[in-house]
C-alpha positions as CSV (number, residue, x, y, z in Angstrom):
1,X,0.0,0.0,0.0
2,X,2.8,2.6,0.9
3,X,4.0,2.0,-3.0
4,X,0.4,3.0,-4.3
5,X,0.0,5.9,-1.9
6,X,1.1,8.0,0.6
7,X,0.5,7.2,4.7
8,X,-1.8,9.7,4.8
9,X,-4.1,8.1,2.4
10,X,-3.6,4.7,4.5
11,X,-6.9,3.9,6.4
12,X,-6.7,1.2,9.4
13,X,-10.3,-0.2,7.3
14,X,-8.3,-0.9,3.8
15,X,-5.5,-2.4,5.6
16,X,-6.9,-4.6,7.7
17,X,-9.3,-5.5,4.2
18,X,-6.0,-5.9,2.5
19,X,-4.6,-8.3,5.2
20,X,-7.6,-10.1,5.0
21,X,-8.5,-9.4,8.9
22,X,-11.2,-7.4,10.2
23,X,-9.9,-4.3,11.9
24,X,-11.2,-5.5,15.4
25,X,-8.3,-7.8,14.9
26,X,-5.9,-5.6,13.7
27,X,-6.5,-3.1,16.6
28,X,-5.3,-6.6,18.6
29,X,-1.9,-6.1,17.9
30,X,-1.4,-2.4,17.0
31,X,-3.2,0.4,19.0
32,X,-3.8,2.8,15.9
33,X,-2.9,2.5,12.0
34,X,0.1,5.1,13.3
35,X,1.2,2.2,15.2
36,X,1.2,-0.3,12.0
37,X,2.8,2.8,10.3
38,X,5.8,3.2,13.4
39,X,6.1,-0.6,13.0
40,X,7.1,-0.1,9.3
41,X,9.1,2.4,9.9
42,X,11.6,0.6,12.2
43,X,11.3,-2.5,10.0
44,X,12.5,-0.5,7.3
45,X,15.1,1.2,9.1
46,X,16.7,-1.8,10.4
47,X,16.4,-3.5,6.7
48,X,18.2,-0.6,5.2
49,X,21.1,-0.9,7.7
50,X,21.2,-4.4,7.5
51,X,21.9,-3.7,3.5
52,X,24.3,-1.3,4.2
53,X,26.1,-4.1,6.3
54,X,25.8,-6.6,4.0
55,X,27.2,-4.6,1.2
56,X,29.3,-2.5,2.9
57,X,31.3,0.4,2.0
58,X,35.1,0.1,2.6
59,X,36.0,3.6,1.2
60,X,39.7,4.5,0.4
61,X,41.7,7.7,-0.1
62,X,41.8,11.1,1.9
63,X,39.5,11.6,4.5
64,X,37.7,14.1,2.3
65,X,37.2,11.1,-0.3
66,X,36.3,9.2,2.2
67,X,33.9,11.3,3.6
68,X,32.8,11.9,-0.2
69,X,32.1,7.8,-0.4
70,X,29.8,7.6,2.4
71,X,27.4,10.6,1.9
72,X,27.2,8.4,-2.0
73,X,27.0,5.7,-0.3
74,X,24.0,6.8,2.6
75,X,22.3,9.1,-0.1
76,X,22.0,6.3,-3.2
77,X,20.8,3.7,-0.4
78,X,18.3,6.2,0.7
79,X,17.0,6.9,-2.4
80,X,16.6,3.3,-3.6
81,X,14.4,3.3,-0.7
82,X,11.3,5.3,-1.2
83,X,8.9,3.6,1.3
84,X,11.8,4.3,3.7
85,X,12.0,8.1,3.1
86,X,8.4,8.3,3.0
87,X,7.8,7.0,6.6
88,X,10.7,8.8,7.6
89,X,9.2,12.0,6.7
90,X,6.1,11.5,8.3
91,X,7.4,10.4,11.5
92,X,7.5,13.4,13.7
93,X,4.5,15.0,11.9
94,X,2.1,11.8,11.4
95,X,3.2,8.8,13.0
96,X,4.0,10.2,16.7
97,X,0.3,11.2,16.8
98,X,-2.4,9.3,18.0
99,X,0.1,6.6,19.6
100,X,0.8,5.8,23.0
101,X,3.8,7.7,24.3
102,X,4.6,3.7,25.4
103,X,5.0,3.1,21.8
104,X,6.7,6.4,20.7
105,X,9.6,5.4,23.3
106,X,9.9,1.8,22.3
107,X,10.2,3.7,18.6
108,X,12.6,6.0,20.1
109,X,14.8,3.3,21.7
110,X,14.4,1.1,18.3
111,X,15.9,3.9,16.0
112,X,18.7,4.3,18.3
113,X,19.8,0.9,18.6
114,X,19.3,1.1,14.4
115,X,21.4,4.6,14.8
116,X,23.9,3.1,16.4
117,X,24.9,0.2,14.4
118,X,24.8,3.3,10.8
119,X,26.9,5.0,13.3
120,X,29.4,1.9,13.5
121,X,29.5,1.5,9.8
122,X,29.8,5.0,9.2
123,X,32.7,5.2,11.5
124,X,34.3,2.1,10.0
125,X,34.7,4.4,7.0
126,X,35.8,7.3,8.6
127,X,38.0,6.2,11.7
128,X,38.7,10.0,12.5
129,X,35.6,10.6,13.3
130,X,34.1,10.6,16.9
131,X,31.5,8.4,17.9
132,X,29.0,12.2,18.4
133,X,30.5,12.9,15.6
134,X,29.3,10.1,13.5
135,X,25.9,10.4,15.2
136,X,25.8,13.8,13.7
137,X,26.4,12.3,10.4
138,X,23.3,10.1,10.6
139,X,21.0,12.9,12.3
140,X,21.5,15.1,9.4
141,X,21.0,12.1,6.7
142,X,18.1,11.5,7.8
143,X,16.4,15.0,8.4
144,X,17.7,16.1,5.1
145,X,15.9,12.8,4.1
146,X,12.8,13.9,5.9
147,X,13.1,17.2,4.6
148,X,13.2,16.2,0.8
C-alpha cells in the first residue's frame, strides 16, 4: 500500500481488508494505523542498515574522499528506498500522533539501537571521526531525508 500511496491516504479499514483481517483484529496487535505505520518504519530502518552491512562500504583515499564515499553511499541507499523516506518523513508530523507515548519510546529506543549500528558502519569508513560525531552524520542524513 505505501508504494500505491502515501501514509496519509492509509486507512486502518483498507489495511486490515487488504490483510484479510477485520480491523477489530488488527486493533489486537497495533493500537492505531500510526502504530502499523511506526512498526514499518523501524522494519525499514533496520532493513536498510542491515543492507548497508551486507554490502558495505570500505572507502579508500583522503578523509575528504572518504567522507565523499559515504554521503554516495547513505544518499543512493536512501534513495533506492522510497517507502523508507516516506515513513521517515512522516514520522514526527504523522506517525507520533495518536500513539501511546509507550509506543513512541519503544520507537525512540528502536531507531537508536538502528542509529547506532549506521553510526558503527559509518565510523568504519571514517576512523577520525568521533563516535558524536558520527551520530551527527546520521541525524543530518536522515532529516535532510525527511526534509526532501
Amino acid at each position: 500500500m505505501l508504494t500505491e500511496m502515501p501514509d496519509a491516504q492509509i486507512s486502518l479499514n483498507e489495511l486490515a481488508r487488504r490483510v484479510g483481517l477485520a480491523k477489530s483484529n488488527v486493533l489486537r496487535y497495533f493500537e492505531t494505523r500510526e502504530a502499523v505505520l511506526i512498526h514499518l518504519l523501524n522494519k525499514e530502518l533496520d532493513s536498510w542498515v542491515d543492507q548497508l552491512s551486507e554490502a558495505h562500504l570500505t572507502a579508500t583515499g583522503s578523509a575528504f574522499e572518504r567522507a565523499d564515499a559515504v554521503a554516495s553511499w547513505l544518499s543512493t541507499s536512501l534513495a533506492a528506498r522510497p517507502v523508507l523516506c516516506d515513513l521517515i518523513s512522516s514520522q514526527a508530523s504523522v506517525l507520533e500522533r495518536n500513539v501511546s507515548t509507550e509506543l513512541v519510546v519503544e520507537h525512540k529506543q528502536a531507531v537508536g539501537r538502528t542509529a547506532g549500528r549506521l553510526q558503527a558502519l559509518v565510523r568504519d569508513d571514517l576512523p577520525e571521526l568521533s563516535a558524536e560525531d558520527a551520530y551527527v552524520v546520521i541525524s543530518h542524513a536522515l532529516l535532510m531525508t525527511s526534509a526532501v
